[in-house]
Predicted model as a PDB file, atoms N, CA, C, CB and O in Angstrom, pLDDT in the B-factor column:
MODEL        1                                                                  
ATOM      1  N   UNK A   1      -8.301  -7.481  22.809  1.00 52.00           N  
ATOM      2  CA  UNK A   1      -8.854  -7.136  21.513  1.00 52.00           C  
ATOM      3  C   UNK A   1      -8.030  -6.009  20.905  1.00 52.00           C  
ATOM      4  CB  UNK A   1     -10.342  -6.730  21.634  1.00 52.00           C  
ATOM      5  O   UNK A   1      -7.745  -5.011  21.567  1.00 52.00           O  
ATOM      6  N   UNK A   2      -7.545  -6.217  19.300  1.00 57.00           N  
ATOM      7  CA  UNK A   2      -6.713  -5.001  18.905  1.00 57.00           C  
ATOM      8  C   UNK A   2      -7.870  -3.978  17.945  1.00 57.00           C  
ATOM      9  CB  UNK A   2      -5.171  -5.594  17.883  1.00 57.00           C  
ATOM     10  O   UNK A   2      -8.753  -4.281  17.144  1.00 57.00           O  
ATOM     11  N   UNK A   3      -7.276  -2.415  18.570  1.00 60.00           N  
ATOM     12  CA  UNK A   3      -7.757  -1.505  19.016  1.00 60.00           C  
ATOM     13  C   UNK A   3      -7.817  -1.353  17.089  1.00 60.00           C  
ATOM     14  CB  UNK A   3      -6.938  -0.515  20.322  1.00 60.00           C  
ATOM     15  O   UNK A   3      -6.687  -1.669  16.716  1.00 60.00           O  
ATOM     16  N   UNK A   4      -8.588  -1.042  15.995  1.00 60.00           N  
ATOM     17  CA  UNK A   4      -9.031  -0.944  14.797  1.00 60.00           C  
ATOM     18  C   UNK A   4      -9.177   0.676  14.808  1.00 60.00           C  
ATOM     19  CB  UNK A   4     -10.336  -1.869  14.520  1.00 60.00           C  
ATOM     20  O   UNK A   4      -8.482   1.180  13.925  1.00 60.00           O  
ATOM     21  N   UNK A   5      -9.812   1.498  15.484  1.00 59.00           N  
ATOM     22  CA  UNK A   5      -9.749   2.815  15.124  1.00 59.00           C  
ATOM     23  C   UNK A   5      -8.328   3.104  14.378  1.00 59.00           C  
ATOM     24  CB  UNK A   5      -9.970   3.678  16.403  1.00 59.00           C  
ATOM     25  O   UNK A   5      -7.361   2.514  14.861  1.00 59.00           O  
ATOM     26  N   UNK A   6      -8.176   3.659  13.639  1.00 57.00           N  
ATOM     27  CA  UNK A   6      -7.094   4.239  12.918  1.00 57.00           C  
ATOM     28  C   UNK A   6      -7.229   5.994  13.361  1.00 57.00           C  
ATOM     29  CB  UNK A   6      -7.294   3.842  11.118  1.00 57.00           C  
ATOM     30  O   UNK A   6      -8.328   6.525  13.201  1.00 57.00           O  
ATOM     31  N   UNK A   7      -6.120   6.781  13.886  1.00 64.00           N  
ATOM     32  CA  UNK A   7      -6.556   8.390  13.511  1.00 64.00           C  
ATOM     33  C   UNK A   7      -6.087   8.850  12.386  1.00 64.00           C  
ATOM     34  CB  UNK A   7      -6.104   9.444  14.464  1.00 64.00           C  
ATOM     35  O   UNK A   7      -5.090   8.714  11.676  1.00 64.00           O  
ATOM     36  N   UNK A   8      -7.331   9.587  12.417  1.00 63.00           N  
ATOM     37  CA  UNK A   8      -7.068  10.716  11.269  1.00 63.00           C  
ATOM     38  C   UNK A   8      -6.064  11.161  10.408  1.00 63.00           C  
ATOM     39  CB  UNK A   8      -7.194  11.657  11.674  1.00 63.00           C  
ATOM     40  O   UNK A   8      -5.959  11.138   9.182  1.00 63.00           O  
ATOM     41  N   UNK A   9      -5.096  11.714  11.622  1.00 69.00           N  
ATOM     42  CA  UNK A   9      -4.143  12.198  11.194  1.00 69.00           C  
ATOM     43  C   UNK A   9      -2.609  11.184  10.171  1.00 69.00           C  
ATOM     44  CB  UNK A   9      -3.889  12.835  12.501  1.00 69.00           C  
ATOM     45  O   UNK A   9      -1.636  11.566   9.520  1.00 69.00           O  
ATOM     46  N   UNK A  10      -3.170   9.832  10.548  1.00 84.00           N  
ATOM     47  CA  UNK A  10      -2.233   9.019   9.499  1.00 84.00           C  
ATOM     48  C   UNK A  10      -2.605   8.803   8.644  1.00 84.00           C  
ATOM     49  CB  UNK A  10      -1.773   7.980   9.660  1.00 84.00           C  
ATOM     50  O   UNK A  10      -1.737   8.185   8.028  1.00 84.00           O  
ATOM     51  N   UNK A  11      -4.023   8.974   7.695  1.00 91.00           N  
ATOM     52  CA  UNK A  11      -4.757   8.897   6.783  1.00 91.00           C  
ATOM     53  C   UNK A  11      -4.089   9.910   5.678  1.00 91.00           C  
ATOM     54  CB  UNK A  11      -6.122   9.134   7.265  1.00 91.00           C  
ATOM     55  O   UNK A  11      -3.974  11.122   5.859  1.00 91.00           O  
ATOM     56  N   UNK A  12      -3.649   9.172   4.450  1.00 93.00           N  
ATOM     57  CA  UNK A  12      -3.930  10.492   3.413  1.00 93.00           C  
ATOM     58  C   UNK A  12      -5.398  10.750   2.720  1.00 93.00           C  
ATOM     59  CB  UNK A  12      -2.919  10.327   2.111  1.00 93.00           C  
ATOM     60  O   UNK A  12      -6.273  10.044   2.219  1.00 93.00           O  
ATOM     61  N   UNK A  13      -5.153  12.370   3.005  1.00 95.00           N  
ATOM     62  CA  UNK A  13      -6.467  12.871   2.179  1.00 95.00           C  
ATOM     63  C   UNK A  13      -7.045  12.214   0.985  1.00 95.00           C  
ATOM     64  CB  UNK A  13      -6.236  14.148   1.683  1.00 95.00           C  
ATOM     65  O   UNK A  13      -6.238  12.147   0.057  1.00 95.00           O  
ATOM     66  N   UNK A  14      -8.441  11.611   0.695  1.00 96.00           N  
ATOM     67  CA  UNK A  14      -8.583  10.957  -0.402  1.00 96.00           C  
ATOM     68  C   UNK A  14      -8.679  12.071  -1.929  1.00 96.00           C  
ATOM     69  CB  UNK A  14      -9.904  10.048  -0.072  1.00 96.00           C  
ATOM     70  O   UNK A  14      -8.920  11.694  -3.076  1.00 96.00           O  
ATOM     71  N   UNK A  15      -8.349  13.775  -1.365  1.00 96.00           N  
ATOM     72  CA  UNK A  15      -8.138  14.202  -3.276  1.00 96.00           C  
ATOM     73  C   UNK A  15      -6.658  13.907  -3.338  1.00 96.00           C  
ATOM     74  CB  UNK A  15      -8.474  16.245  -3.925  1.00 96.00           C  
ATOM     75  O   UNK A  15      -6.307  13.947  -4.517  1.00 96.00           O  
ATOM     76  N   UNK A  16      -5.689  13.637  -2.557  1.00 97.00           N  
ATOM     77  CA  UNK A  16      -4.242  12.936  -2.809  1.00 97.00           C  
ATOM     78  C   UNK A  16      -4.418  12.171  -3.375  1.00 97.00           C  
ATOM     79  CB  UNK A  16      -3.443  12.448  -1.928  1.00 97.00           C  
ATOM     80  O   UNK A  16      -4.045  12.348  -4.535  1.00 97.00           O  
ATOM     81  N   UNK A  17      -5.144  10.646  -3.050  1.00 96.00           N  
ATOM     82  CA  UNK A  17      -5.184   9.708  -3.593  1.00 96.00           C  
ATOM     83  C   UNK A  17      -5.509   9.635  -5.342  1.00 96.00           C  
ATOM     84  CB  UNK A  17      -5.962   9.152  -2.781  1.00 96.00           C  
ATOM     85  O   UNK A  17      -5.048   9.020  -6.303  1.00 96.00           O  
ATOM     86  N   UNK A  18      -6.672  10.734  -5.074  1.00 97.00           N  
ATOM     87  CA  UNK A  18      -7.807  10.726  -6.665  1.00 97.00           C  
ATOM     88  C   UNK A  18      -6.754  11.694  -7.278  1.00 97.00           C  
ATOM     89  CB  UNK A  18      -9.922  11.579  -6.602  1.00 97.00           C  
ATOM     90  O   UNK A  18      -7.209  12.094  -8.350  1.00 97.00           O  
ATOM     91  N   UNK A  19      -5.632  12.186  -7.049  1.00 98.00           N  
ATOM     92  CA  UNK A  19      -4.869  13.154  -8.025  1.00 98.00           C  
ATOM     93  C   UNK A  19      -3.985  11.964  -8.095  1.00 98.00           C  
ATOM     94  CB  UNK A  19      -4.198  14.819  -7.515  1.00 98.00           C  
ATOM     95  O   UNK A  19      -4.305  11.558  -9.213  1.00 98.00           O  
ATOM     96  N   UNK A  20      -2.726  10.785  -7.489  1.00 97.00           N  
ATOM     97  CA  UNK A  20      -2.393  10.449  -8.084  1.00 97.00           C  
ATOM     98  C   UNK A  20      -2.760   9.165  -8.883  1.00 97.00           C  
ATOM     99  CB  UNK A  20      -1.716  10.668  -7.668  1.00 97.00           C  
ATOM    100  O   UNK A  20      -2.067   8.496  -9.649  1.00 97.00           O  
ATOM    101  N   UNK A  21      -4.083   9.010  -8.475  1.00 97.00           N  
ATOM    102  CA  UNK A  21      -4.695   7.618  -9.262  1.00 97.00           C  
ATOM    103  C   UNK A  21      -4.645   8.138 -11.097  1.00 97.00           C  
ATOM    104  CB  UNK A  21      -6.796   7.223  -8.573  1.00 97.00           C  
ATOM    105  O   UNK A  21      -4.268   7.512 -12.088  1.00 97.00           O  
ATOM    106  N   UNK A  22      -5.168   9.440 -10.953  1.00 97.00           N  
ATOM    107  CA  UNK A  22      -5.208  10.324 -12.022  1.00 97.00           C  
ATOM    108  C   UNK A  22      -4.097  10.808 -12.886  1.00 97.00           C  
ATOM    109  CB  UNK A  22      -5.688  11.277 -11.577  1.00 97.00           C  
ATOM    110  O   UNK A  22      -4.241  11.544 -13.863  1.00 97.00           O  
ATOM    111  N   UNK A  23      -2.485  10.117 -12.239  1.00 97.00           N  
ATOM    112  CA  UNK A  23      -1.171  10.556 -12.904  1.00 97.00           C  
ATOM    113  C   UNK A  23      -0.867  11.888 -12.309  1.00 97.00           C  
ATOM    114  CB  UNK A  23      -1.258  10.659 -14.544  1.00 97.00           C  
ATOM    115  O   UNK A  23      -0.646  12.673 -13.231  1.00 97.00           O  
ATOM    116  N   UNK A  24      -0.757  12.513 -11.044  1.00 97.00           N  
ATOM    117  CA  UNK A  24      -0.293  13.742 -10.680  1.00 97.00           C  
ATOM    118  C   UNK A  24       0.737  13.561  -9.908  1.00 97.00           C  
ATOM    119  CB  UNK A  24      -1.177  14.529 -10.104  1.00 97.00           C  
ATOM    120  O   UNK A  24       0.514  13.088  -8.793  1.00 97.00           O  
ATOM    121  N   UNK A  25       2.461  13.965 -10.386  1.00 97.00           N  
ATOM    122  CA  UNK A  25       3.402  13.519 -10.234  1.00 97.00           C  
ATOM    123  C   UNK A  25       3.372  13.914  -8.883  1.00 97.00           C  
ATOM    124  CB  UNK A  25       4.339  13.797 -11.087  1.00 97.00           C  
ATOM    125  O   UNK A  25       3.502  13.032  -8.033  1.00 97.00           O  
ATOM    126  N   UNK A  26       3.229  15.037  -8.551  1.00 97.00           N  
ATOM    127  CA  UNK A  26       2.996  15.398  -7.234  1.00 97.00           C  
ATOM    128  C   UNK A  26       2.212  14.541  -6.101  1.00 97.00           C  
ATOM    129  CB  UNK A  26       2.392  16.515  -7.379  1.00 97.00           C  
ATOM    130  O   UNK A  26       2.789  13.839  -5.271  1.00 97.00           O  
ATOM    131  N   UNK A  27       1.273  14.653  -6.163  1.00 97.00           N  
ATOM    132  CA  UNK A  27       0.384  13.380  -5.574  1.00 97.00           C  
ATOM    133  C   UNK A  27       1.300  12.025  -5.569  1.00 97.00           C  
ATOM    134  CB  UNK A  27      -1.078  13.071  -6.625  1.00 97.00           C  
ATOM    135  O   UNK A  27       1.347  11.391  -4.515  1.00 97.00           O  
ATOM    136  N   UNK A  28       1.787  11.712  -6.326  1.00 97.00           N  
ATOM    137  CA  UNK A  28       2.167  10.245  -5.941  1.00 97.00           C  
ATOM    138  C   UNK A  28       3.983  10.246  -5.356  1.00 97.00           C  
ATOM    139  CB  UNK A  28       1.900   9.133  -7.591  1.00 97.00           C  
ATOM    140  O   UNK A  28       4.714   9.291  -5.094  1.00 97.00           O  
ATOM    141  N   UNK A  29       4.210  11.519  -5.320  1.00 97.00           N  
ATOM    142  CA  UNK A  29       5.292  11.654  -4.373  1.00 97.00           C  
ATOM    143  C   UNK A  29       4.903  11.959  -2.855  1.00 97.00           C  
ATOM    144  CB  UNK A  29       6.166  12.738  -4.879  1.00 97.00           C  
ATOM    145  O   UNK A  29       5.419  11.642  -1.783  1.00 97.00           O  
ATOM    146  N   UNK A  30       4.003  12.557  -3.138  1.00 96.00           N  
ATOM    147  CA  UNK A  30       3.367  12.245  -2.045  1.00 96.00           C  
ATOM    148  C   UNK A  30       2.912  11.247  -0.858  1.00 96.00           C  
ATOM    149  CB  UNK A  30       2.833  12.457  -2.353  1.00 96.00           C  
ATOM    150  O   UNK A  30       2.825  11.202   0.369  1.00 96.00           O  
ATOM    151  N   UNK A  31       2.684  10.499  -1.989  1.00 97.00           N  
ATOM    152  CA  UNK A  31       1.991   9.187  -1.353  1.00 97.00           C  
ATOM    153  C   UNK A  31       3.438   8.210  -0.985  1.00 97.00           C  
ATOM    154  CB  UNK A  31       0.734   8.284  -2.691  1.00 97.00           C  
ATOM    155  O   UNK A  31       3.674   7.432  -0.061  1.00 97.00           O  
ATOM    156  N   UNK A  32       4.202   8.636  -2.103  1.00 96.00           N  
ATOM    157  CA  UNK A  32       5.705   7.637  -1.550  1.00 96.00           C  
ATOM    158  C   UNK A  32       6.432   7.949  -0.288  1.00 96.00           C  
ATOM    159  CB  UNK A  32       7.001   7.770  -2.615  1.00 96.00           C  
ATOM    160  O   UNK A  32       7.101   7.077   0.265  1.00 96.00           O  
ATOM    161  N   UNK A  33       6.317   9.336   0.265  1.00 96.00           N  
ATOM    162  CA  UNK A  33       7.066  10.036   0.902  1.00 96.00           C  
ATOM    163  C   UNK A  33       6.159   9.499   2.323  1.00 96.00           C  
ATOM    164  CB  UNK A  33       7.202  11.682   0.360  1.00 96.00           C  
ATOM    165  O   UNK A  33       6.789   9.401   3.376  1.00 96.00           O  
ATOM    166  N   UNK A  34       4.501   9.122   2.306  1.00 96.00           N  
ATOM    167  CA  UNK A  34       3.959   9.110   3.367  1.00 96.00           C  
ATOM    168  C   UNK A  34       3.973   7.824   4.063  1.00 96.00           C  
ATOM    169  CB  UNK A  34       2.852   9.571   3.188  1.00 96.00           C  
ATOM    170  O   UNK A  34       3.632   7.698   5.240  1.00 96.00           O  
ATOM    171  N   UNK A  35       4.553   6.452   2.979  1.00 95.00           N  
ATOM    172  CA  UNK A  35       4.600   5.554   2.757  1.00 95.00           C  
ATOM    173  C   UNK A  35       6.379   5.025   3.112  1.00 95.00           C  
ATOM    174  CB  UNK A  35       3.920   5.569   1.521  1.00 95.00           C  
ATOM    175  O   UNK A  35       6.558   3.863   3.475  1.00 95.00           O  
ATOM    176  N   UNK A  36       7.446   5.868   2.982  1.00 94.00           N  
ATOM    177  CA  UNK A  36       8.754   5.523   2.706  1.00 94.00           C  
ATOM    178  C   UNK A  36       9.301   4.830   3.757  1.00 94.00           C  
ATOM    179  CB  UNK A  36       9.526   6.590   2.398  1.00 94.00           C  
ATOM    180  O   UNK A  36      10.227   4.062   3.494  1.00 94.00           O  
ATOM    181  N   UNK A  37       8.799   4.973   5.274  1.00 93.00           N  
ATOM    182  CA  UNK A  37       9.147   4.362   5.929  1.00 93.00           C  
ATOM    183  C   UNK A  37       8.774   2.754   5.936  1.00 93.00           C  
ATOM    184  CB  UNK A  37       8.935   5.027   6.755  1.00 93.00           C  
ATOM    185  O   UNK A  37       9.533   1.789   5.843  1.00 93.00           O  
ATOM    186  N   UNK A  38       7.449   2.800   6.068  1.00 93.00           N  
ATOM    187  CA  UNK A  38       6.833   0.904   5.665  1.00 93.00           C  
ATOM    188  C   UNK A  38       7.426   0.164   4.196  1.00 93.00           C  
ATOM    189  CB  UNK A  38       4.712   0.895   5.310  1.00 93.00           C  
ATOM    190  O   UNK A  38       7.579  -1.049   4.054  1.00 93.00           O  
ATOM    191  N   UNK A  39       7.631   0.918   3.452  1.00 94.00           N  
ATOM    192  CA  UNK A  39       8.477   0.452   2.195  1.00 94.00           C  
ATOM    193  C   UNK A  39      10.155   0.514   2.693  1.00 94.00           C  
ATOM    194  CB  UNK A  39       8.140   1.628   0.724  1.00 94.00           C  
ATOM    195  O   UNK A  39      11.003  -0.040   1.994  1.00 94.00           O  
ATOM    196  N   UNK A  40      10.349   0.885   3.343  1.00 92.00           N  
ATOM    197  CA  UNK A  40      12.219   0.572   3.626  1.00 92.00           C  
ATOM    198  C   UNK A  40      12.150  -0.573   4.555  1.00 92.00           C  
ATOM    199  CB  UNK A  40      13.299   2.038   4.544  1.00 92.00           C  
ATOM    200  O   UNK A  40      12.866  -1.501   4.181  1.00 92.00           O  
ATOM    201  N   UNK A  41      11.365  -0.841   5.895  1.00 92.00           N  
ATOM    202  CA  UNK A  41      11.198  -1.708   6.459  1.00 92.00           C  
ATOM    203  C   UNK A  41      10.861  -3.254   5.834  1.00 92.00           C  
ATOM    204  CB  UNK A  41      10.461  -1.193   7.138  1.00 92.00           C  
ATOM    205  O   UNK A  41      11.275  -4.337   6.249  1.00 92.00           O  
ATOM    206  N   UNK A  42      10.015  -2.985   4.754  1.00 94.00           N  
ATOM    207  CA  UNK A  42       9.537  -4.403   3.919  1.00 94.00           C  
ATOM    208  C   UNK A  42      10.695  -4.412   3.081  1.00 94.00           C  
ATOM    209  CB  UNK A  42       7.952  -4.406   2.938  1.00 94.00           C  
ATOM    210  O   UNK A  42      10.864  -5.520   2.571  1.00 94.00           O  
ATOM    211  N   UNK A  43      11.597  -3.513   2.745  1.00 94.00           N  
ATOM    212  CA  UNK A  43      12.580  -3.946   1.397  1.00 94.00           C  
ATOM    213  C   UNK A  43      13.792  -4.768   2.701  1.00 94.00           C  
ATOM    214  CB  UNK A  43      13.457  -2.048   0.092  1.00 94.00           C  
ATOM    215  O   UNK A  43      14.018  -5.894   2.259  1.00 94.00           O  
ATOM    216  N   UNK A  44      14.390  -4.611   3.738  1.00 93.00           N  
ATOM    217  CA  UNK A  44      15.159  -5.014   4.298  1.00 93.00           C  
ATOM    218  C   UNK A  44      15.334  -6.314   5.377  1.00 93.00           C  
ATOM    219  CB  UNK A  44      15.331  -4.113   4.575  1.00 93.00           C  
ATOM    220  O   UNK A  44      14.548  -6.527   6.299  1.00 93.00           O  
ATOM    221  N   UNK A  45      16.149  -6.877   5.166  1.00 92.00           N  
ATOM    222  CA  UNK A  45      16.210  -8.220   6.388  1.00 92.00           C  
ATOM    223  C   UNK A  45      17.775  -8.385   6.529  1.00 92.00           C  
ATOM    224  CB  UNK A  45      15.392 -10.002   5.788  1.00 92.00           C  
ATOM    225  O   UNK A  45      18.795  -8.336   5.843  1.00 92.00           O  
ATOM    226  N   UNK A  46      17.348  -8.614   7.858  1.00 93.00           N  
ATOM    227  CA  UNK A  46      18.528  -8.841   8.528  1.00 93.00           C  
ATOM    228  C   UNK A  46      18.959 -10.567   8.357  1.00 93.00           C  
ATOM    229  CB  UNK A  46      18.267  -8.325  10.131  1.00 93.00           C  
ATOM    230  O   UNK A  46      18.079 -11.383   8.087  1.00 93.00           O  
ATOM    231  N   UNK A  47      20.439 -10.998   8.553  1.00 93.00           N  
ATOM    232  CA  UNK A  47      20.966 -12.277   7.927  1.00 93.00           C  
ATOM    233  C   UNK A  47      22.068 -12.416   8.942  1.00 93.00           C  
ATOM    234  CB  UNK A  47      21.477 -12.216   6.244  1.00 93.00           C  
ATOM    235  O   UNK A  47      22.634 -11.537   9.592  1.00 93.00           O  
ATOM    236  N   UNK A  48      22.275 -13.952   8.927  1.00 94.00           N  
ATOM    237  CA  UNK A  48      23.496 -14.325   9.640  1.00 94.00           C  
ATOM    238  C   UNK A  48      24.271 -15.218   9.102  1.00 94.00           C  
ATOM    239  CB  UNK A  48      23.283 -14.761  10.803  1.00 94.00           C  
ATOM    240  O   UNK A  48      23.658 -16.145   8.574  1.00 94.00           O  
ATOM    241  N   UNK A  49      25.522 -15.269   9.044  1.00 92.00           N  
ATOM    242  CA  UNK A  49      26.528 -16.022   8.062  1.00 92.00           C  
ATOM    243  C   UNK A  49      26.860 -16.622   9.031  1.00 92.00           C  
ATOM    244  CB  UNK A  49      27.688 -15.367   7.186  1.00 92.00           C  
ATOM    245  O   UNK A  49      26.767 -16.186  10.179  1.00 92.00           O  
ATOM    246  N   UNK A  50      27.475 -18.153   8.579  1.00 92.00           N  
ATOM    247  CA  UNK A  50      27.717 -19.152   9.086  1.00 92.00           C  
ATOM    248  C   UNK A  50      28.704 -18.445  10.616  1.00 92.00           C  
ATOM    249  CB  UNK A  50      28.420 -20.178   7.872  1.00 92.00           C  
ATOM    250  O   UNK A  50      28.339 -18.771  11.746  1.00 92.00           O  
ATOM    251  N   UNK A  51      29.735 -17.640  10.445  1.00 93.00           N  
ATOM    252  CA  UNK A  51      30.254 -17.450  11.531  1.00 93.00           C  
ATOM    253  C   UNK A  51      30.028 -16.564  12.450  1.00 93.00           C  
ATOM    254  CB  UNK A  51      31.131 -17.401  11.359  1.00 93.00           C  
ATOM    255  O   UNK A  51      30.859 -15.978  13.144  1.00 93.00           O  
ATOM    256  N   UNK A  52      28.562 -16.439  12.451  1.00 91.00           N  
ATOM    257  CA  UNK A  52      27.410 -15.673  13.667  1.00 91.00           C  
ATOM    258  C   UNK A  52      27.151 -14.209  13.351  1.00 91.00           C  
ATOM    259  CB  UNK A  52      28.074 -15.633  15.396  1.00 91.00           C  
ATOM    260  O   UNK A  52      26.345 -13.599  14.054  1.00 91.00           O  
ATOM    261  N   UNK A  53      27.876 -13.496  12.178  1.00 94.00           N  
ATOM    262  CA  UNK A  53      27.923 -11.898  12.284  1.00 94.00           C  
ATOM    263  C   UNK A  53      26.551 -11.526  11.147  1.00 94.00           C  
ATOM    264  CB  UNK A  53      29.773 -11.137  11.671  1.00 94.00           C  
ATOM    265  O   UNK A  53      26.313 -12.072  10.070  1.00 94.00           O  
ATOM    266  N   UNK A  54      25.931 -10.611  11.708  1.00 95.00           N  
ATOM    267  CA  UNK A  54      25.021 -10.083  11.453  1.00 95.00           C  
ATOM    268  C   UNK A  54      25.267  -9.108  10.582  1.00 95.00           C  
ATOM    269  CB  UNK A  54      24.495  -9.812  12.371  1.00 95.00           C  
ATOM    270  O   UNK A  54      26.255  -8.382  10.686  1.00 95.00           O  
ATOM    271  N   UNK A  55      24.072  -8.963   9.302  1.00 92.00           N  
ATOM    272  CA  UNK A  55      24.126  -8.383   8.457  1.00 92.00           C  
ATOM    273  C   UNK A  55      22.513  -7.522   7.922  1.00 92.00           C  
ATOM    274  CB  UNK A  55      24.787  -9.331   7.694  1.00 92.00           C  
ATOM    275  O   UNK A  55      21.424  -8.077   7.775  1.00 92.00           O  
ATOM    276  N   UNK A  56      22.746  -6.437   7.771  1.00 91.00           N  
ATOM    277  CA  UNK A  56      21.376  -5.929   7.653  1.00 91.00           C  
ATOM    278  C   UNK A  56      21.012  -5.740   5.827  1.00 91.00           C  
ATOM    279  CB  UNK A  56      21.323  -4.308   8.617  1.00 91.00           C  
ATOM    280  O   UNK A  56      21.195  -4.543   5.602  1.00 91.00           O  
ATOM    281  N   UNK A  57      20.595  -6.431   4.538  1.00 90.00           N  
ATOM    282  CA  UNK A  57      20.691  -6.034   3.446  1.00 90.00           C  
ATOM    283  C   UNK A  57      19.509  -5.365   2.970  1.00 90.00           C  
ATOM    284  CB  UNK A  57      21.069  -6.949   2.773  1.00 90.00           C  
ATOM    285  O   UNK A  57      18.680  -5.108   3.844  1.00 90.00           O  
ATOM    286  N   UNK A  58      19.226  -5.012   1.755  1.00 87.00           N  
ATOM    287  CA  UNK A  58      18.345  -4.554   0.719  1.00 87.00           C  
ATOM    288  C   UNK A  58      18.215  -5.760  -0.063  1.00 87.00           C  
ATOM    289  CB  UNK A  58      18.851  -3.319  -0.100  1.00 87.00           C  
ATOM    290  O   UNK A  58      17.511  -5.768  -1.073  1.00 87.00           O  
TER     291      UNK A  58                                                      
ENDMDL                                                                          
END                                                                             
């Protein structure tokens, strides 16, 4: 069975959230910065060209 507790500590605070839902430039750099790793991982894939060599793009 997969384990659903989430901790705490990866949670952003929800007045982060309610400041940048609200337009607070700060806050939503925030939220990008807490986020930047799962957003670089989803922007990238790896590829292979016909003559086997591996390629990692954006």
């Amino acid at each position: 069975m997969m384990n659903t507790v989430r901790k705490s500590e990866n949670l952003l605070p929800f007045p982060v959230i309610s400041a940048a839902a609200n337009g607070d430039t700060t806050a939503m750099c925030a939220i990008l910065k807490h986020y930047e790793g799962y957003i670089a991982k989803l922007c990238t894939r790896t590829l292979k060209d016909d003559a086997g060599n591996t390629y990692t793009i954006i």
